[in-house]
N, C-alpha and C positions, 0 to 999 in steps of 0.2 A: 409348209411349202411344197412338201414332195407330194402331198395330198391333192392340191390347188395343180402342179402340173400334171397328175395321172385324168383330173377332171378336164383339163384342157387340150389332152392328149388326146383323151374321148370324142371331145365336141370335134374337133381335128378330124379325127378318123372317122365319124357320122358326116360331117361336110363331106368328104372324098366320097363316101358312097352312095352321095347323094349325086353329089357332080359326073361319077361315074354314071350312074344311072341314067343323067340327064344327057350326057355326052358319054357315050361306051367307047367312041370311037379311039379316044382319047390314049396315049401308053401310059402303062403303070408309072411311070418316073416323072409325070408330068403334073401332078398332084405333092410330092414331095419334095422336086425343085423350086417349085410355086411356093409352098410355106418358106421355106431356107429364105429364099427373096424376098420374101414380105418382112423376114425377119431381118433381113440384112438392109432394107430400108430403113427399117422401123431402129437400126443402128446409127444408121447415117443420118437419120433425125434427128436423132436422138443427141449425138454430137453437134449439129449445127443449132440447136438447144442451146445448150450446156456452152459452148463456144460463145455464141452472142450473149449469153449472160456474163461469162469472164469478160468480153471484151468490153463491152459497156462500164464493168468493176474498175477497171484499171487504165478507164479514157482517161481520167483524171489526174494520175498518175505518173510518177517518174517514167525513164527509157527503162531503168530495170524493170517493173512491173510489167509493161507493153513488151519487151524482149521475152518475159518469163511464158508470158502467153502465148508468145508467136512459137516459141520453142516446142512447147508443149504441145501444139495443135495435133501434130501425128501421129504421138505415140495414143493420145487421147481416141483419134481418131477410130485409131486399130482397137482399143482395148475395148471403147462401146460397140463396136459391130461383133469382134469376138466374142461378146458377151454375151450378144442380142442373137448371134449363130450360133451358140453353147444353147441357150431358152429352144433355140427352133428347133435342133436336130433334139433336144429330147422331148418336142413334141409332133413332131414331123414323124407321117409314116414311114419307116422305113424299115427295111429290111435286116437281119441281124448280120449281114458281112457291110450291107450300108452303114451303117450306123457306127461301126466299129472303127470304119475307114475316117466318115464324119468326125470323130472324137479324137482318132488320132494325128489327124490335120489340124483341128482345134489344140489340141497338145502340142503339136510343136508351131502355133500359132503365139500360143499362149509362152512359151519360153522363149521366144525373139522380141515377145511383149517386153517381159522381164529385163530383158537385154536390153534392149532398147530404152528402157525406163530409168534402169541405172546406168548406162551411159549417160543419158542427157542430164539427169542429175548430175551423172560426174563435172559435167562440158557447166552447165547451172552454177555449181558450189565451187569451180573453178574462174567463174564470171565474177561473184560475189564476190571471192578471194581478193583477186588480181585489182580491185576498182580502188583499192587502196595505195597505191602504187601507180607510178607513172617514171617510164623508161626516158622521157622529154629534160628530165632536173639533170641539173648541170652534176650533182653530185647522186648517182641512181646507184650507189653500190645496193641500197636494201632492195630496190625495188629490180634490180638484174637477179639476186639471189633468189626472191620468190617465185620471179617470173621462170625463170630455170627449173627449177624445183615442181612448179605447178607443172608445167609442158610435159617434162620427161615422164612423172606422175602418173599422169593423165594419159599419154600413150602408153604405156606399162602398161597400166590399167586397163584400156581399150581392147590392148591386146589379150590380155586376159580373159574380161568380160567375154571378148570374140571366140577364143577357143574354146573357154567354158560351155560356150551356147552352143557351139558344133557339137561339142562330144555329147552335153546332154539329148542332142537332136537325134545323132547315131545310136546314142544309147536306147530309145525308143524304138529302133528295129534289131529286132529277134536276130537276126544274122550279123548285123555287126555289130552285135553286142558281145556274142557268143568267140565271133573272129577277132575284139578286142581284151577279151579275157584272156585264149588260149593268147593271143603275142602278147601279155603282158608276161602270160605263166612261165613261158617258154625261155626268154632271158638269154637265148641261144645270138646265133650270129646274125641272122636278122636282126636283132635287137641292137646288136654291135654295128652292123652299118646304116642304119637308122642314127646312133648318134654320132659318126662320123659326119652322117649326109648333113645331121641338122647343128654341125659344131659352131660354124658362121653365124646361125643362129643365136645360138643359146649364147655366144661368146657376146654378141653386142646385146644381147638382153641384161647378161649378169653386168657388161659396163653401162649399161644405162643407169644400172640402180646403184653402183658406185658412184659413180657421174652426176645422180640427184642429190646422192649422201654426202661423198664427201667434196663436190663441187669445184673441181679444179678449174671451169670453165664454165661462163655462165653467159648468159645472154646479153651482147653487147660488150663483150669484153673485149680488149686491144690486145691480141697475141700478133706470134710470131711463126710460123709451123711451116717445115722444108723450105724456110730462107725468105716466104712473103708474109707481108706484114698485111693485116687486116683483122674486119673486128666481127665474133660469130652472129651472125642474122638468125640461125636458125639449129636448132636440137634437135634432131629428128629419133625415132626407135633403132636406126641403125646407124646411120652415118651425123655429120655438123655438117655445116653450110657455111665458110669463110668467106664474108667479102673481101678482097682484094682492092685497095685502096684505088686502082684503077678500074674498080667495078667489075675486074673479071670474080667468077665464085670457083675458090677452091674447095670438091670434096673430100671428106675426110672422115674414113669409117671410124665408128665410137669407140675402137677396141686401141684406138692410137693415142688416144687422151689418157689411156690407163698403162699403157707398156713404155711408149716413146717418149722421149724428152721435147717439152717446146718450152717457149716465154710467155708468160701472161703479163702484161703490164696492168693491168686493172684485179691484180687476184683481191687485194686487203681493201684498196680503194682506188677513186677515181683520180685521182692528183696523180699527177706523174714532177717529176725533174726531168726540164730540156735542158738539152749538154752542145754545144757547139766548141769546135775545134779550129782552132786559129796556127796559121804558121806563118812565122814572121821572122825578120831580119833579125839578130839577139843587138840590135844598136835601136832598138823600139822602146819607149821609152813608158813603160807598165802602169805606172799612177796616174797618167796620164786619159790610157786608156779605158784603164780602170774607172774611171770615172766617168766617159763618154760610156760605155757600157748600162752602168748604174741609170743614169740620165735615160737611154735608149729604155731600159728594161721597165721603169716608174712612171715611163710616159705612156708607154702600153696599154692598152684595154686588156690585154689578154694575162696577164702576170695575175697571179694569185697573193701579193705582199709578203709569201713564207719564202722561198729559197733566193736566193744572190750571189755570186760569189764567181772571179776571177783569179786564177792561178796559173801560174807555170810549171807545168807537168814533166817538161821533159825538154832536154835539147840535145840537137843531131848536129851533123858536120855543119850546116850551112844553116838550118833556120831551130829557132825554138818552139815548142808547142805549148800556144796556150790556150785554156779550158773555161769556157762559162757557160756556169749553170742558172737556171731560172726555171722556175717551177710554175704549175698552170692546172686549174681545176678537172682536164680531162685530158685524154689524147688528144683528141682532135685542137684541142686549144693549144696542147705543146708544140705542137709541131707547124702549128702557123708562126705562134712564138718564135720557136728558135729562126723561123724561116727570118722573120722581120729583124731580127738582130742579128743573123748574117747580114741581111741585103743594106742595113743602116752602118754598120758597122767599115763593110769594106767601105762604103761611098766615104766615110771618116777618114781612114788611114787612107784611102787614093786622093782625100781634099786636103788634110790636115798636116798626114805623117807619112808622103811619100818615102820615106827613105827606109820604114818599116819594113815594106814590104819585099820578100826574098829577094836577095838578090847574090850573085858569085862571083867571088873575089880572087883576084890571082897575084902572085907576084914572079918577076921573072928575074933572076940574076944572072949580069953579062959577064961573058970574062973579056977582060981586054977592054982597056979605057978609050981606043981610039973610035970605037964601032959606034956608029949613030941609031938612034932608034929614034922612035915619034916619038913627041910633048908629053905622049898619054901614060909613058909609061916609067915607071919609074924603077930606076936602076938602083938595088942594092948589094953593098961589099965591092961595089967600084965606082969611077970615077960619076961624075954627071953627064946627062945627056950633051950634044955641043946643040 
């Protein structure tokens, strides 16, 4: 091979002095931008090749196969033209600081290649992953798990892959290579506020990777956090993304998921128990309603057939509290839920059991038999009204 291009290299350099000859007028640099070009064609052919061969492979085929392609097109793109500018410049005339320059732009061409390669791999085998899984099922606890897992993952990763490729990039000049070793060597106060500067950083890096491991929060899950309810849209490398059940989005940097206390109502699963709260007259008459409840809850589309139950929890000066629970495949279904067995409920006790409903009672005691009062009210420890 290295034989085949010092002979090519030849024929190369017998052309230019031929074309010089023929054209003198011509500058030296115009003979060895001329090859790079022809090279950098004979790249871009070379992929619109190779491309319409893939693309034809995979007409036939699923949306993954036609995605795999589409994906792939750029980095493809870049690696045959680098390849085909790697061929030219070492047979392209040129001079020994050209050349050097040449290779080393090819060099860090060739490491944003790499980058770029194994990222879309990354974005690729995360495509594959996730096609198993669908966030849409009434019961998604597995497929929020993955889906969480995948995302945080995968930006971790990105970011990695990214800084990796800077430094290797830096590392290829002499000067900050040399200005990266002594500030590694050094370990002095630079160094110290350096990771003050980047503590924001590396604090929602290390909770990211908490966050994917041990997963207190996942995608689509029904929390609670500074008092609004809503369920996370979105993971990010620094911060979560809350919807806000009135569609406002609360942010919320990653380092809060791991210090601060919230609620997850979807941690184990998607099934929640709705709880509705009743306060009523204590002359309301519970077996009763107990059973209108039942009826209300079994008629439903939304009830899941696992929880039921009516109790008396508690009573105060004037009314009792009572409690019913009914359980529902997701948030969003509990909470229609309980809504529906409020709204049917009271229309009951205001159709059925007016007397239920609170109401304050008083009694007055007169002294003195002769004093009249109204019908309404009735005297006791004396006489009767007249």
């Amino acid at each position: 091979m290295e034989q085949e291009l010092q002979q090519l290299g030849a024929q190369v350099e017998a052309l230019s002095e031929q074309v010089e000859t023929v054209l003198p007028v011509l500058p030296a640099w115009v003979m060895p931008l001329a090859v790079l070009a022809a090279f950098f064609l004979v790249g871009v052919m070379a992929f619109r090749a190779v491309f319409w061969f893939l693309t034809r492979m995979v007409r036939s085929r699923d949306l993954f196969w036609r995605s795999l392609v589409s994906r792939t097109r750029r980095p493809l793109r870049m690696g045959l033209v680098v390849a085909a500018l790697a061929l030219g410049v070492a047979v392209a005339p040129l001079g020994a600081a050209e050349a050097d320059l040449a290779r080393h732009g090819l060099l860090i061409a060739f490491i944003i290649l790499v980058a770029w390669v194994l990222h879309t791999a990354l974005q690729i085998w995360t495509t594959v992953h996730l096609r198993k899984f669908t966030l849409d099922a009434e019961d998604n606890f597995l497929a929020r798990k993955h889906v969480t897992q995948s995302r945080i993952l995968v930006r971790l990763a990105g970011w990695i892959i990214t800084i990796i490729c800077v430094s290797a990039i830096l590392m290829t000049f002499d000067g900050v290579r040399q200005w990266g070793v002594s500030l590694l060597a050094s370990a002095g106060a630079a160094g110290i506020v350096v990771g003050f500067a980047f503590q924001p950083v590396l604090k929602n890096l290390i909770a990211g990777i908490q966050l994917a491991v041990t997963q207190p929060i996942r995608i689509d899950d029904a929390v609670i956090v500074e008092g609004e309810w809503g369920q996370v849209e979105e993971i990010t490398g620094t911060y979560v993304v809350i919807k806000i059940w009135d569609w406002r989005r609360l942010i919320v940097p990653l380092g809060y998921f791991i210090e601060q206390p919230f609620q997850n109502w979807t941690r184990e699963t998607s099934s929640l128990i709705g709880v509705v709260l009743l306060y009523l007259d204590h002359a309301t008459d519970i077996d009763r309603l107990r059973a209108e409840a039942q009826q209300v809850v079994e008629r439903s589309a939304l009830w899941d057939g696992k929880v039921f139950a009516v109790q008396v929890t508690d009573f105060r000066e004037r009314v009792m509290e009572v409690r019913i629970l009914a359980s529902a495949r997701n948030a969003a279904r509990t909470y229609d839920l309980r809504c529906e067995i409020r709204e049917k409920i009271i229309g009951f006790v205001q159709r059925e059991m007016p007397h239920a409903l609170p109401r304050t009672r008083e009694t007055v005691s007169v002294d003195g038999p002769d004093r009249r009062l109204p019908p309404e009210i009735e005297v006791v420890g004396g006489g009767a009204p007249d």
